[in-house]
C-alpha positions as CSV (number, residue, x, y, z in Angstrom):
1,X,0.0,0.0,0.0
2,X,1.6,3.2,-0.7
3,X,1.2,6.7,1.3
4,X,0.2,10.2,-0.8
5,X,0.5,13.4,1.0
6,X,-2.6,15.8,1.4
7,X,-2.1,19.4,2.4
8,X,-4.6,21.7,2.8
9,X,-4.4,25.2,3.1
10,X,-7.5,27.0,4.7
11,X,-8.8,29.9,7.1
12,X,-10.8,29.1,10.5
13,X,-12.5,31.7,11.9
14,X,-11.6,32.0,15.7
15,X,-14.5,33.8,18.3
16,X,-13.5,35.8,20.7
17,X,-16.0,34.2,22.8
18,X,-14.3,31.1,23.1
19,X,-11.2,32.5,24.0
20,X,-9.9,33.9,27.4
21,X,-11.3,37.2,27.9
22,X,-8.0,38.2,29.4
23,X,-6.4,37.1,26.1
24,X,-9.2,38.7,23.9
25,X,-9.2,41.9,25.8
26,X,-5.8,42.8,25.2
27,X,-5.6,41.9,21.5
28,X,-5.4,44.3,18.4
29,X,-6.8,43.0,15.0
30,X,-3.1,43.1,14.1
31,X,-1.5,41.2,17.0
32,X,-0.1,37.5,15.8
33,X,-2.2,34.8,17.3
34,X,-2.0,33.8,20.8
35,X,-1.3,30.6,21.6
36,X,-4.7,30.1,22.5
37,X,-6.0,30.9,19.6
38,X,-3.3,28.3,17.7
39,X,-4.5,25.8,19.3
40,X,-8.1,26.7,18.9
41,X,-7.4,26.6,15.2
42,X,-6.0,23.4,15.1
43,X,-8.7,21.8,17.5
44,X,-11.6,23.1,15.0
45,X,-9.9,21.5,12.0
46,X,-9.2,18.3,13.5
47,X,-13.0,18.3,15.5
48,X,-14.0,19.0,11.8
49,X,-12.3,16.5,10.2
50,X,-10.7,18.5,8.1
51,X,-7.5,17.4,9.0
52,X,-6.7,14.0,10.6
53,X,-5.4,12.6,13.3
54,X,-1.2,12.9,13.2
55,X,-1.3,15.7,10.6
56,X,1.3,18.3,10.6
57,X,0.4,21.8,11.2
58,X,3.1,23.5,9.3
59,X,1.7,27.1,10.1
60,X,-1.1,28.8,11.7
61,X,-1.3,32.5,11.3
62,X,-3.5,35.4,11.7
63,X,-5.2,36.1,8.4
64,X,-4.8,40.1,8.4
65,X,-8.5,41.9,8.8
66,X,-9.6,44.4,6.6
67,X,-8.8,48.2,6.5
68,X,-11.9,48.8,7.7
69,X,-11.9,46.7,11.0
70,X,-8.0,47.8,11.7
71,X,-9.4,51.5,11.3
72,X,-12.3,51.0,12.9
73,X,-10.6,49.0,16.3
74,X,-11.8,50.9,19.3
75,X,-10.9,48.2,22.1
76,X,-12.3,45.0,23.5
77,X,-12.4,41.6,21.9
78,X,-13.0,40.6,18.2
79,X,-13.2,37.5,16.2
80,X,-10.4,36.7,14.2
81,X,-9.3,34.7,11.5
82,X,-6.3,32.2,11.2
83,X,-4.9,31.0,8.2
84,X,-3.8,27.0,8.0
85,X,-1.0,24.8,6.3
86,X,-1.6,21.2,7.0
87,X,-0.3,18.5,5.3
88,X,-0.8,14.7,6.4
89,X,0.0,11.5,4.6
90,X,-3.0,8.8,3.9
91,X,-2.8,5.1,2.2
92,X,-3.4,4.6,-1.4
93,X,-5.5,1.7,-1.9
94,X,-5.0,-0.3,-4.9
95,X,-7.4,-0.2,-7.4
């Protein structure tokens, strides 16, 4: 059986909600992801079955805002957005 390698590259959206409000508080749209929030990124693909079980997480990043929600920041928590590299490798069944 031989292995072919799947990557995926995607966004997850990340609510500020489901984050410690500690964390959240203190965040600009700018800010790179907490740790928090990496993890929470990773947990949604995996929960999702979007990515399986041993995959590698290459990178997870903040996928920037707009303009308008940078301009517009006046304090407090937001949602965010990360953006994913994944790869993992799967069996090829014969045919």
């Amino acid at each position: 059986m031989s292995m072919h390698l799947v990557r995926l590259i995607t966004w997850v959206a990340l609510s500020a909600a489901s984050i410690s409000p500690l964390v959240a508080r203190g965040q600009h749209p700018l800010d790179p992801l907490s740790d928090v929030e990496i993890v929470q990124a990773a947990q949604i693909l995996l929960t999702g079955h979007a990515a399986q079980s041993g995959a590698a997480f290459q990178s997870i990043e903040l996928r920037e805002p707009r303009k308008e929600t940078v301009l517009n920041y006046s304090g407090g928590a937001i949602d965010r957005e990360a953006l994913v590299f994944v790869e993992w490798r799967v069996a090829r069944r014969a045919g």
